[in-house]
C-alpha positions as a Markdown table, in Angstrom:
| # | Residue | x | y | z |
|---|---|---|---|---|
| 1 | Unk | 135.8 | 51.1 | 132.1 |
| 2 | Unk | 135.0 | 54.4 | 131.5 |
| 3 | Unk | 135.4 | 55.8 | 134.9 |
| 4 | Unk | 134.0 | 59.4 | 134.1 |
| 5 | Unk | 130.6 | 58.0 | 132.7 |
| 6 | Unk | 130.2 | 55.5 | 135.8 |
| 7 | Unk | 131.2 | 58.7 | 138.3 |
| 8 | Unk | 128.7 | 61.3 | 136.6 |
| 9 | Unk | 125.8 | 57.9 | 136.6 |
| 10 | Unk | 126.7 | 57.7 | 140.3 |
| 11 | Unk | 126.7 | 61.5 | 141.1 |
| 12 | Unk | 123.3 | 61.5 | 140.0 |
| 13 | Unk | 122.1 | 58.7 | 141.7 |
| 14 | Unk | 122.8 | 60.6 | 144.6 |
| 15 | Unk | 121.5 | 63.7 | 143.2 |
| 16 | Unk | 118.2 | 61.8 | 142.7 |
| 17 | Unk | 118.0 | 60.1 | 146.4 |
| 18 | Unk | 118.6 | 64.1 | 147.9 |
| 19 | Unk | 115.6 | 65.3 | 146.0 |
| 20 | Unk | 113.6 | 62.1 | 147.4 |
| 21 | Unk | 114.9 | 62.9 | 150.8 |
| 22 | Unk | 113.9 | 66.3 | 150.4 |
| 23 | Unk | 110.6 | 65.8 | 149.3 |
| 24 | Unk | 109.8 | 64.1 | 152.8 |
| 25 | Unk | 110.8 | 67.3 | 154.5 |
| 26 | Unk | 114.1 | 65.7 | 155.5 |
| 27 | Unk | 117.2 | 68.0 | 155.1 |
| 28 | Unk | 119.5 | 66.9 | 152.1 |
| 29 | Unk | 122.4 | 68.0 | 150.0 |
| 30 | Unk | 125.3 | 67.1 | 148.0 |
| 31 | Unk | 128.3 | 68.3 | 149.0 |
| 32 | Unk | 131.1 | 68.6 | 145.8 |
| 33 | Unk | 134.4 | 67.3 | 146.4 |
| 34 | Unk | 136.9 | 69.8 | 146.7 |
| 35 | Unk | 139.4 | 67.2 | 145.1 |
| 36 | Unk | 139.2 | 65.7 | 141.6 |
| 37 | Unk | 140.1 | 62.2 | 143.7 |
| 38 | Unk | 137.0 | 62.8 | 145.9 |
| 39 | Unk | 133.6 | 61.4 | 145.6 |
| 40 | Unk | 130.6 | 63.5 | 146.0 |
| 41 | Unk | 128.6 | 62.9 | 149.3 |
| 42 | Unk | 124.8 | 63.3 | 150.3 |
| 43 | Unk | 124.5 | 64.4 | 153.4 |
| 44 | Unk | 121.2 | 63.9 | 155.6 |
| 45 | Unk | 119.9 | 65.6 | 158.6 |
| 46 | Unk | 118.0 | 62.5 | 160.4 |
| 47 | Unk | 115.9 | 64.3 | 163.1 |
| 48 | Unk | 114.1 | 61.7 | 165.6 |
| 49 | Unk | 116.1 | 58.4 | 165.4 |
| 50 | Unk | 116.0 | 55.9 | 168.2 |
| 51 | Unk | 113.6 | 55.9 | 171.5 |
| 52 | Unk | 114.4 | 60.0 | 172.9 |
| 53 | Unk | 114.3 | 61.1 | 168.6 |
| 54 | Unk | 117.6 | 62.6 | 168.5 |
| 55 | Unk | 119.3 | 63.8 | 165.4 |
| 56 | Unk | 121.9 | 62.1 | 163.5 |
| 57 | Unk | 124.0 | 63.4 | 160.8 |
| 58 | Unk | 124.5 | 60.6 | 158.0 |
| 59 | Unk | 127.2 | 60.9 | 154.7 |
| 60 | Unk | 126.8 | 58.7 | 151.8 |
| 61 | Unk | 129.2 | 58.3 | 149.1 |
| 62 | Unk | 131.1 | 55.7 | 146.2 |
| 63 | Unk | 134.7 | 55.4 | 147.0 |
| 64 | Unk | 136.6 | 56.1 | 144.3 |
| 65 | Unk | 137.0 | 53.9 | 141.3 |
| 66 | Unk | 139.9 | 51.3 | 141.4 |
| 67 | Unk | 142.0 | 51.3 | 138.7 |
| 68 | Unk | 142.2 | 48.2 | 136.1 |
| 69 | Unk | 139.4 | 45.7 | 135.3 |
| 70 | Unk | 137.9 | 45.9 | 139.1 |
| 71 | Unk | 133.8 | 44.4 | 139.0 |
| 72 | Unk | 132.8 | 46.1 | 141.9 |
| 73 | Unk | 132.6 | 49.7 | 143.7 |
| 74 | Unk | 131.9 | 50.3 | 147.5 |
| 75 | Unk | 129.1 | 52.3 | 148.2 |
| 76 | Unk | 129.6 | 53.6 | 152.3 |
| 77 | Unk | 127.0 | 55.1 | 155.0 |
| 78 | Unk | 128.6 | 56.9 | 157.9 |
| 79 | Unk | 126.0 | 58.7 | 160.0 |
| 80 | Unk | 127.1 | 60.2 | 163.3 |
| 81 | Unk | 125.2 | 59.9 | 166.4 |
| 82 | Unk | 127.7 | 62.1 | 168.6 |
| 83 | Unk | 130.5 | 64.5 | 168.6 |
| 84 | Unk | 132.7 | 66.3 | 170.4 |
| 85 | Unk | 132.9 | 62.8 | 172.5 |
| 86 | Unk | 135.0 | 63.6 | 176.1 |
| 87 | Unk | 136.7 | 61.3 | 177.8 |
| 88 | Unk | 134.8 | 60.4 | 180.8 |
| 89 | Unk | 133.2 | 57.0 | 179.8 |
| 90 | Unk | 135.1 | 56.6 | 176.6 |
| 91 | Unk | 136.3 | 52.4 | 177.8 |
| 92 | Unk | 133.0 | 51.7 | 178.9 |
| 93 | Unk | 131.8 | 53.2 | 175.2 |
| 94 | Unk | 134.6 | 51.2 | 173.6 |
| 95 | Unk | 133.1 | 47.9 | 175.8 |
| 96 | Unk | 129.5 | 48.7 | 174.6 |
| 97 | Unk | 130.4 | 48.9 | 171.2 |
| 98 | Unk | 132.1 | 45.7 | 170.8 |
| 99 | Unk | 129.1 | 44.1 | 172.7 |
| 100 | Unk | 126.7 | 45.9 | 170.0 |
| 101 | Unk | 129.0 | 45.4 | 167.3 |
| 102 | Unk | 129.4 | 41.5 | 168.0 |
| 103 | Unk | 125.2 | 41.7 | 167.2 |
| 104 | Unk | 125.2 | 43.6 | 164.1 |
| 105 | Unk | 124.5 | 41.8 | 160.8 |
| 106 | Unk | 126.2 | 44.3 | 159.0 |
| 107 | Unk | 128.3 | 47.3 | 160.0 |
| 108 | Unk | 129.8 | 48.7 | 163.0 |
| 109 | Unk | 130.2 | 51.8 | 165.7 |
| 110 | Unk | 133.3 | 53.3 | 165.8 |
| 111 | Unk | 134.9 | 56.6 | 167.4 |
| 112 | Unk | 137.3 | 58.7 | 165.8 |
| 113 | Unk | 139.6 | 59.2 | 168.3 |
| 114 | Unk | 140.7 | 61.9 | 166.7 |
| 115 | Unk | 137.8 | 64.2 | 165.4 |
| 116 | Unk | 136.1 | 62.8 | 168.5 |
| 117 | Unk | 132.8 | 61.8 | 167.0 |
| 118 | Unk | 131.5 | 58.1 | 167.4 |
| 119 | Unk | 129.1 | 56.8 | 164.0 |
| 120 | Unk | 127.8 | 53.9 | 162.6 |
| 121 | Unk | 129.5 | 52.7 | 159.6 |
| 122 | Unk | 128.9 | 50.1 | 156.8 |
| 123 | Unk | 129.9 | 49.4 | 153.1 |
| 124 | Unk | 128.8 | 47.5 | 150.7 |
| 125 | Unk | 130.4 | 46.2 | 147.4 |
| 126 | Unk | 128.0 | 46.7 | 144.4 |
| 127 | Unk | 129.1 | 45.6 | 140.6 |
| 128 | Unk | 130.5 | 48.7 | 138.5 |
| 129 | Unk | 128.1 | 47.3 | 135.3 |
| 130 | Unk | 125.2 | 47.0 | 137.6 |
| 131 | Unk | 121.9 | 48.7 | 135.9 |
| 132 | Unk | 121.3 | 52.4 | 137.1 |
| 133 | Unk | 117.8 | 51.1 | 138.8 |
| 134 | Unk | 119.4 | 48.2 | 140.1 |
| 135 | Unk | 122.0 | 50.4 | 141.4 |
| 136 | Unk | 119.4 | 52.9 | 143.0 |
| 137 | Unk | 117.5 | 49.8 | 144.9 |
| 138 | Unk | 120.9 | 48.9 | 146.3 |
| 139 | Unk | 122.0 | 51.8 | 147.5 |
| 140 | Unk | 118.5 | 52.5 | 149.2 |
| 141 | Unk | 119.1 | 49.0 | 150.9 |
| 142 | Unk | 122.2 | 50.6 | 152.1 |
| 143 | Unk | 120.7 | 53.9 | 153.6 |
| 144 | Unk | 118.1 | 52.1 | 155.1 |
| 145 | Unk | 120.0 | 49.1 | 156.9 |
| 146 | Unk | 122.3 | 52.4 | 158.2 |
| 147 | Unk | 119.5 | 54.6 | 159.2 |
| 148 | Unk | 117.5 | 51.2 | 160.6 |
| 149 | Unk | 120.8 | 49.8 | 163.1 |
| 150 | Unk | 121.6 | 53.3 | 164.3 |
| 151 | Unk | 117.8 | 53.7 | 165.0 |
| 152 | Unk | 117.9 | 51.0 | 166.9 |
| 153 | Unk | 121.1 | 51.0 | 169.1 |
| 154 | Unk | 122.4 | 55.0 | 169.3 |
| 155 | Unk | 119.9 | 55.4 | 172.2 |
| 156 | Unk | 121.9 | 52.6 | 174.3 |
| 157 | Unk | 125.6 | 54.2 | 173.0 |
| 158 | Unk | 124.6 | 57.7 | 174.0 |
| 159 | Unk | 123.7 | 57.1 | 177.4 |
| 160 | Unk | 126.5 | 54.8 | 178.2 |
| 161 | Unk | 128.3 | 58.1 | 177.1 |
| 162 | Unk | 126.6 | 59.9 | 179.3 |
| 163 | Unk | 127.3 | 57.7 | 182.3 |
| 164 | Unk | 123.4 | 56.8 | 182.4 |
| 165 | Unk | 124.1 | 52.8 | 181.4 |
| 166 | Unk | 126.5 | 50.5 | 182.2 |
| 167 | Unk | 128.5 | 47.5 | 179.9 |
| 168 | Unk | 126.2 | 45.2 | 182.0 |
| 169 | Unk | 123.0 | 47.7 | 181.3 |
| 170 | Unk | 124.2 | 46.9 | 177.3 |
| 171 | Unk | 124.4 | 43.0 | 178.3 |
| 172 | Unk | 120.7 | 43.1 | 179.2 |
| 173 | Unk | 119.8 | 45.5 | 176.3 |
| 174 | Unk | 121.2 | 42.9 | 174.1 |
């Protein structure tokens, strides 16, 4: 496995999705790793996601290679809904997320506890020999499950943050 050629094919896969983003006015870049070890990651500025159109903040990126004869590479979506998260309904978060979680198909919410931020999160194994094109399907499959669950259930997790909703309120939702 030539781990250079595969990183460079993957770096501008990414590169290539940006542009795309881009063109639909959406706000898009790559962001070098500072590390040789690191991978490159898009970042997106998602501006009107779920029922009041906030903004989310997503980061896509390859883990790193594994060493040896591995088939596959993990491609991850992280996009944050929230930051800065205080501590005021943080166990009635915690109790919505698993409720939400439990209903995903794919994925989950989690909250750094310590960076504070709560994001949805999901990765996905894809073959290392898989064909570029193939490749770029798949990892808009990713992106859009990502962007398409946090659409759907951020609205719920922000006001339970806010004290607006209630784990039974989520119960209901569900």
């Amino acid at each position: 496995m030539n781990k250079k050629k595969i990183m460079k094919e993957r770096h501008e896969l990414l590169t290539r999705i940006q542009g795309e983003m881009q063109e639909n006015y959406t706000a898009a870049l790559i962001r070098e790793p500072e590390n040789e070890n690191d991978p490159p990651i898009l970042s997106i500025v998602f501006d009107g996601l779920g029922m009041e159109h906030d903004d989310a903040f997503g980061e896509f990126y390859f883990l790193p290679l594994p060493d040896g004869e591995a088939r596959a590479q993990h491609f991850s979506a992280v996009i944050t809904i929230a930051d800065d998260i205080k501590e005021d309904h943080l166990s009635e978060l915690f109790e919505a997320m698993s409720y939400i979680n439990f209903a995903l198909p794919c994925g989950a919410y989690s909250i750094d506890s310590q960076k504070r931020f709560m994001a949805f999160r999901m990765t996905a194994p894809l073959p290392i020999d898989i064909d570029p094109e193939e490749l770029y399907k798949e990892v808009n499959i990713v992106i859009g499950n990502a962007v398409a669950i946090t659409d759907v259930h951020m609205d719920i997790l922000l006001k339970v943050m806010a004290g607006e909703m209630t784990v039974e309120d989520v119960k209901k939702a569900l």
